[in-house]
Backbone as a ProteinNet text record, in pm:
[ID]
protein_1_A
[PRIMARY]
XXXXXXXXXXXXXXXXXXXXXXXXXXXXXXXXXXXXXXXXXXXXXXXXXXXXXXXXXXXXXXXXXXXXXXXXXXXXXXXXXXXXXXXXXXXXXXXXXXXXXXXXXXXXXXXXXXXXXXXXXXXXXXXXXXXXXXXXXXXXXXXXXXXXX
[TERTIARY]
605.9	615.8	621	679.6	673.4	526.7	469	378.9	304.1	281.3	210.4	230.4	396.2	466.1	365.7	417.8	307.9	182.8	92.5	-17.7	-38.8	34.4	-8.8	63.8	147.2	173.3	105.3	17.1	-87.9	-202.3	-225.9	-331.6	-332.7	-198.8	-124.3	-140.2	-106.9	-162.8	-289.7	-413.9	-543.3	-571.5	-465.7	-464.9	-477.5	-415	-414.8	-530.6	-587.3	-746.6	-836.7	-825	-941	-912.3	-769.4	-733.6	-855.7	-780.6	-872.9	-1015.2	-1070.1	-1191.3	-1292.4	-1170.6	-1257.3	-1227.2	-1082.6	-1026.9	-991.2	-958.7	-873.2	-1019.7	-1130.1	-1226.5	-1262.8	-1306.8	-1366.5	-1255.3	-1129.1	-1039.4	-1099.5	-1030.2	-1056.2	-1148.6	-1284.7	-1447.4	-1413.4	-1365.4	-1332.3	-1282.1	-1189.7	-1132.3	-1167.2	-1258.4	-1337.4	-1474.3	-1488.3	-1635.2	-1539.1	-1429.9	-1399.7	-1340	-1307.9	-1283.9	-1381.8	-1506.1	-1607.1	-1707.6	-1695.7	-1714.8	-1662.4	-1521.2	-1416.3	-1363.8	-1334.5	-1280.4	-1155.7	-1087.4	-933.3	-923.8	-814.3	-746.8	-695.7	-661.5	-597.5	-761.9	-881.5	-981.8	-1051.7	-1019.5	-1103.4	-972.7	-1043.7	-980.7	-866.1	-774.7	-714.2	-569.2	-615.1	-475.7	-507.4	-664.6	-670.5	-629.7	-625.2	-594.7	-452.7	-387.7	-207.8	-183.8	-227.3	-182.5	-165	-272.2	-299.5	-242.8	-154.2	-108.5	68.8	112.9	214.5	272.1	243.4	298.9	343.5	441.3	504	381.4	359.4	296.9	161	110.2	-61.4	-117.4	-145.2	-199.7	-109.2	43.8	79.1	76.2	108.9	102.6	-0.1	-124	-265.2	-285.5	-241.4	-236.5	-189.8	-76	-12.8	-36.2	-95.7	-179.8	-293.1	-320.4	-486.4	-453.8	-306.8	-250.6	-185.3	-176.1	-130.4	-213.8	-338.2	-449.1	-539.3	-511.6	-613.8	-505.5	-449.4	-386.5	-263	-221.6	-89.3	-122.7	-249.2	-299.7	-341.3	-390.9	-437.3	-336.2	-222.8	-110	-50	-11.4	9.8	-76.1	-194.4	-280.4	-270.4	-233	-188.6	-86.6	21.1	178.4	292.6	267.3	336.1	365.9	556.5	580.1	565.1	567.1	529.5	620	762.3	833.8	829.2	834.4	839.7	688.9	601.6	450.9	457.4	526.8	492.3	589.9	681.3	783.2	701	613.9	526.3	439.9	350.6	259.3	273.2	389.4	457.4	475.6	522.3	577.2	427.7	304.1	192.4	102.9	115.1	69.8	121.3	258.3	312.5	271.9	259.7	187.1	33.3	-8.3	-144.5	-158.9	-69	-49.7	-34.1	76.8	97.6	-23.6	-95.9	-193.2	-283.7	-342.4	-434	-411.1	-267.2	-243.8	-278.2	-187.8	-184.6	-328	-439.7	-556.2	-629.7	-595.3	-656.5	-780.5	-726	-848.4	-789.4	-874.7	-862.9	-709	-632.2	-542	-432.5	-569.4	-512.9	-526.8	-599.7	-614.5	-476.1	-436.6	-306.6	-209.9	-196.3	-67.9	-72.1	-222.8	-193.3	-183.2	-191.6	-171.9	5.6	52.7	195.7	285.6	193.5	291.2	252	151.3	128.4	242.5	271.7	334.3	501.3	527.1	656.5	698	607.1	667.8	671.4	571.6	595	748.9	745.7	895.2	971.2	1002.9	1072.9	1062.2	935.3	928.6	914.8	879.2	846.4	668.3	626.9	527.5	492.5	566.3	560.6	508.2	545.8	540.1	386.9	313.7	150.5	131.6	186.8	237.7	265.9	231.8	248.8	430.9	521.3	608.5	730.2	650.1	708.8	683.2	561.6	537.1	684.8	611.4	735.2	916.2	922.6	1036.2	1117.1	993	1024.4	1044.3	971.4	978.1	1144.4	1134.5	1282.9	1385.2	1431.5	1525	1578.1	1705.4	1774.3	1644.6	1661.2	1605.6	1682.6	1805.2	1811.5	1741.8	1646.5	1585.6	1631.9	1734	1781.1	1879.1	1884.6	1950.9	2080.3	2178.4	2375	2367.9	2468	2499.9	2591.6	2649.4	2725.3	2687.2	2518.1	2474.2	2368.4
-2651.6	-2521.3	-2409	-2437.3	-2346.5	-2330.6	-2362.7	-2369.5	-2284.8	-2281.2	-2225.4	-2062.2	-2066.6	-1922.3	-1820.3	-1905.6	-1883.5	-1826.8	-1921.4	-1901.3	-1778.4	-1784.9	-1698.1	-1546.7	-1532.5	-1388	-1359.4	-1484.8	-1478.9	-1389.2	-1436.6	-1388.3	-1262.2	-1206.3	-1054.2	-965	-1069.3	-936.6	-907.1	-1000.9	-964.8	-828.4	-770.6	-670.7	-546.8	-587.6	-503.5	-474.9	-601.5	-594.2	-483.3	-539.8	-464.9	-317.9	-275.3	-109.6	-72.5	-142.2	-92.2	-80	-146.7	-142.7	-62.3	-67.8	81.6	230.7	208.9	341.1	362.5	302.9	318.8	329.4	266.7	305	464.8	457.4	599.6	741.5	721.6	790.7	817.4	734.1	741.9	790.4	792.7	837.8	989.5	1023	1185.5	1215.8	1175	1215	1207.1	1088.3	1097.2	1173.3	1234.3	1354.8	1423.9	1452.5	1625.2	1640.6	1541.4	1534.1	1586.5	1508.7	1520.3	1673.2	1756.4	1846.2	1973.2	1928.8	2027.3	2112.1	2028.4	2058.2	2031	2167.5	2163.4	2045.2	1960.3	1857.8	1937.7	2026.1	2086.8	2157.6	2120.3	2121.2	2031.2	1926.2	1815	1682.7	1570.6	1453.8	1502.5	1454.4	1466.4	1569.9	1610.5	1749.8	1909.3	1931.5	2027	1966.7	1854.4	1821.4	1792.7	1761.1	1739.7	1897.1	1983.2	2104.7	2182.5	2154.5	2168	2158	2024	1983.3	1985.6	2071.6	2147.1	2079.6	1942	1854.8	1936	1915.4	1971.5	1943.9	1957.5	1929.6	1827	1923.4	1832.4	1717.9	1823.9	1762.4	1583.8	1603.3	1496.2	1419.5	1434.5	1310.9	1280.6	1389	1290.4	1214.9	1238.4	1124.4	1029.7	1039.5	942.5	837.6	917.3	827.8	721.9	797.9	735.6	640	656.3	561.5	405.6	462.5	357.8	312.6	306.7	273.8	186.4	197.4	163.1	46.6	91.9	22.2	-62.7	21.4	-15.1	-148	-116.3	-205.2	-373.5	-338.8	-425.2	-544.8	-470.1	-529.4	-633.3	-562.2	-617.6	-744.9	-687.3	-841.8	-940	-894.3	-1005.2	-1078.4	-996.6	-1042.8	-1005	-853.7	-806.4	-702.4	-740.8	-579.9	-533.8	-635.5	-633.7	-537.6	-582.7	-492.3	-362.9	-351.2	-180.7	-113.3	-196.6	-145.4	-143	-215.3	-179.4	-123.5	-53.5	65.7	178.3	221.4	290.2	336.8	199.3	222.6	233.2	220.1	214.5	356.5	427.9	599.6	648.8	595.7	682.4	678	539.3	498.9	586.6	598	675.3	827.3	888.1	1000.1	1053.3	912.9	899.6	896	829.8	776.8	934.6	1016.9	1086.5	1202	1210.3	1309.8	1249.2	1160.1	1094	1155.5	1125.7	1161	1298.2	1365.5	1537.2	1605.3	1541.7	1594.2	1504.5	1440.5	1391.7	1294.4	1227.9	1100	978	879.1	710.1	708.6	644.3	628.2	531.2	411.8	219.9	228.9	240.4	177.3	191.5	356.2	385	279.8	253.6	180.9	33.2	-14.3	-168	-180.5	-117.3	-58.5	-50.6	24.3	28.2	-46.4	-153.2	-255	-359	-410.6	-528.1	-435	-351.5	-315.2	-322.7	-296.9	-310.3	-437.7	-517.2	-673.5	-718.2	-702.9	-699.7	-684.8	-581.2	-554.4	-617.4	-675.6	-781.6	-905.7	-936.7	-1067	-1130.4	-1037.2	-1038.4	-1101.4	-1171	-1210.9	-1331.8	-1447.7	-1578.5	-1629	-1733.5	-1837.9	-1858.2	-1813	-1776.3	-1653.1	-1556	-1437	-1492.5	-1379.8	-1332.5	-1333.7	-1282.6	-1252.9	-1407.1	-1435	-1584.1	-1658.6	-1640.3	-1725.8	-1673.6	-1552.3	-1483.9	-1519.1	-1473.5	-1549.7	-1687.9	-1793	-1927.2	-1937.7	-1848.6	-1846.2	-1810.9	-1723.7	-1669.4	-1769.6	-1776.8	-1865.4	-1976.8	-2025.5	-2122	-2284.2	-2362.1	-2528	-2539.9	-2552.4	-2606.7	-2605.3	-2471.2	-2420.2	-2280.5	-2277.6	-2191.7	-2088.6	-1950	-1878.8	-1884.9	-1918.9	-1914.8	-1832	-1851.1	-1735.4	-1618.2	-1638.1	-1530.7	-1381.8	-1423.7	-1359.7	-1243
812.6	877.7	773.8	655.5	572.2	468.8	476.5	403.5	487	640.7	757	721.7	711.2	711.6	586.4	481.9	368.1	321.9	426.6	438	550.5	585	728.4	631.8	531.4	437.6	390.8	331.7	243.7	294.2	409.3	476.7	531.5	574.4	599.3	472.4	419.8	216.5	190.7	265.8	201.3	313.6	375.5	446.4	322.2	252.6	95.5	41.1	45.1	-33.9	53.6	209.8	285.7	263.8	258.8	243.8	108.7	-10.7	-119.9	-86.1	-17.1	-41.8	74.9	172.5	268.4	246.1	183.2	162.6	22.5	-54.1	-185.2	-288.6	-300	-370.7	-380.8	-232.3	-202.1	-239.7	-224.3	-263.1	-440.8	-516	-664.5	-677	-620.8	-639.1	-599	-499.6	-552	-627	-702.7	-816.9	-930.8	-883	-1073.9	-1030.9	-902	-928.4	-967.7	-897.4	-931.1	-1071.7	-1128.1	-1299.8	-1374.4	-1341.8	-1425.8	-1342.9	-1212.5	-1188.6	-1245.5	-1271	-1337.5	-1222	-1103.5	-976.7	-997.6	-911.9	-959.1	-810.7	-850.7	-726.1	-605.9	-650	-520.4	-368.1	-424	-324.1	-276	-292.8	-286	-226.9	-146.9	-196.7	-47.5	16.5	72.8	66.7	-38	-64.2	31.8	96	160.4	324.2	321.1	495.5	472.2	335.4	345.8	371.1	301.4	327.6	431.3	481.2	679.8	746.7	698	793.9	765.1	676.3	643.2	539.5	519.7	405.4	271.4	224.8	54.6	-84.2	-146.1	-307.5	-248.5	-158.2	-128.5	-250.3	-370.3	-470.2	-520.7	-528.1	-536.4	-512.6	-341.3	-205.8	-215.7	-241.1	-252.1	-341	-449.6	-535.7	-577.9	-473	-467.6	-317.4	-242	-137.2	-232.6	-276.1	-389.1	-436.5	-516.1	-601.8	-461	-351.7	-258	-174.3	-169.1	-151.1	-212.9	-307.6	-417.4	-509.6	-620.7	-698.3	-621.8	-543.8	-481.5	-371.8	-298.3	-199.4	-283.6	-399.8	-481.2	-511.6	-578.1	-624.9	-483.3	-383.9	-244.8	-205.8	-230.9	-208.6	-287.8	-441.6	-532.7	-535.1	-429.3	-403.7	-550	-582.5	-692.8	-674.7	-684.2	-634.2	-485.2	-402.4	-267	-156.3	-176.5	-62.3	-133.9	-255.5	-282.7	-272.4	-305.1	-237.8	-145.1	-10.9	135.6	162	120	163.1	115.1	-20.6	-52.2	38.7	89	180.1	298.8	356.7	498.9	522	383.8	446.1	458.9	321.5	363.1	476.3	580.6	682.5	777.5	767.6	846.2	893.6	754.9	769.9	820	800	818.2	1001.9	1011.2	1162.1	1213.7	1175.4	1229.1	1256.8	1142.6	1098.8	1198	1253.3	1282.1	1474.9	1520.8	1622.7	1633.6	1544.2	1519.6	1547.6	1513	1481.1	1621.8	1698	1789.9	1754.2	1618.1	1550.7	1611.7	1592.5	1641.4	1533.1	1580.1	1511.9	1491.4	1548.1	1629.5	1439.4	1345.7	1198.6	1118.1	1141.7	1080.6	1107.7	1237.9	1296.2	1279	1276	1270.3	1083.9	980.6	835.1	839.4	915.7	932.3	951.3	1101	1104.3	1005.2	963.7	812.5	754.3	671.5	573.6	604.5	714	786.3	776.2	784.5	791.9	665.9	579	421.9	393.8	424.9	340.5	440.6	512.6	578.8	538	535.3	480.1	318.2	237.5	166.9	119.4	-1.4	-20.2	37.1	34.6	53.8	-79.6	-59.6	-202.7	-241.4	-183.7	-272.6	-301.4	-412.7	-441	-598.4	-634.6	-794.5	-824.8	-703.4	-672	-691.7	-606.3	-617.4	-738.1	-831.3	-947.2	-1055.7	-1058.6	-1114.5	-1097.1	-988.5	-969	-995.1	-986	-1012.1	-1156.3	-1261.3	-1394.3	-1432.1	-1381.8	-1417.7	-1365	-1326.3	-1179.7	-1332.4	-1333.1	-1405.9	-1360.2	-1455.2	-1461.5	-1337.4	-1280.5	-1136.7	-1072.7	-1079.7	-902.8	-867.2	-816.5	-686	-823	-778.6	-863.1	-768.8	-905.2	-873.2	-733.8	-637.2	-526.1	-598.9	-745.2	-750.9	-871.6	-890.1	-907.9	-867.1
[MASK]
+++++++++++++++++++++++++++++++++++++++++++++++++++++++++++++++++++++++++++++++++++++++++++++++++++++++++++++++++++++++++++++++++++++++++++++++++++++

């Protein structure tokens, strides 16, 4: 049964991969035109629709959406860094969700993005995770780390 559990996280993380690669590419690709345009960030890229939509430091959140899309989604699919990537990506789903309603867009993608990431950080990676390799490295020759640490 556990191995099922596993596999079945496993398979909830390549939720990570698909983000990068419908959304998290295309993100970065504005940013490296408007680099090499000599476009200030604050016009391009998702910082004129954060602004819109009353959000604080557009330019940041967008880049820090970019950065949770892309790199952040990546890592998630690798199983590294997982519950703090899907608390990351959980608040930007969130916003997304909200923006998505706000603006009267399809907004079933935001939410089923929200809940994968919600359960992430509940469940963590499962033992086919970078997370777990890691972990097992560290962990004392018994196995199981002391309870009183």
């Amino acid at each position: 049964m556990r191995e099922q559990k596993d596999l079945g996280l496993l398979i909830l993380r390549v939720a990570g991969f698909l983000l990068v690669f419908t959304f998290g590419i295309q993100k970065i690709g504005w940013y490296w035109s408007a680099l090499h345009a000599g476009k200030s960030f604050s016009s391009i890229g998702l910082a004129p629709l954060i602004a819109k939509m009353g959000f604080p430091i557009p330019v940041a959140l967008a880049l820090w959406i970019t950065f949770n899309e892309s790199i952040g989604a990546f890592l998630i699919g690798c199983g590294f860094l997982t519950r703090l990537l899907a608390a990351s990506l959980t608040l930007g789903m969130a916003g997304a969700l909200y923006t998505s309603v706000r603006l009267g867009e399809d907004w079933l993608r935001a939410a089923l993005y929200l809940i994968m990431f919600i359960t992430l950080i509940f469940t963590g990676p499962g033992k086919f995770s970078l997370d777990h390799l890691l972990k097992r490295k560290k962990s004392p020759a018994g196995g199981d780390i002391p309870a009183d640490l």
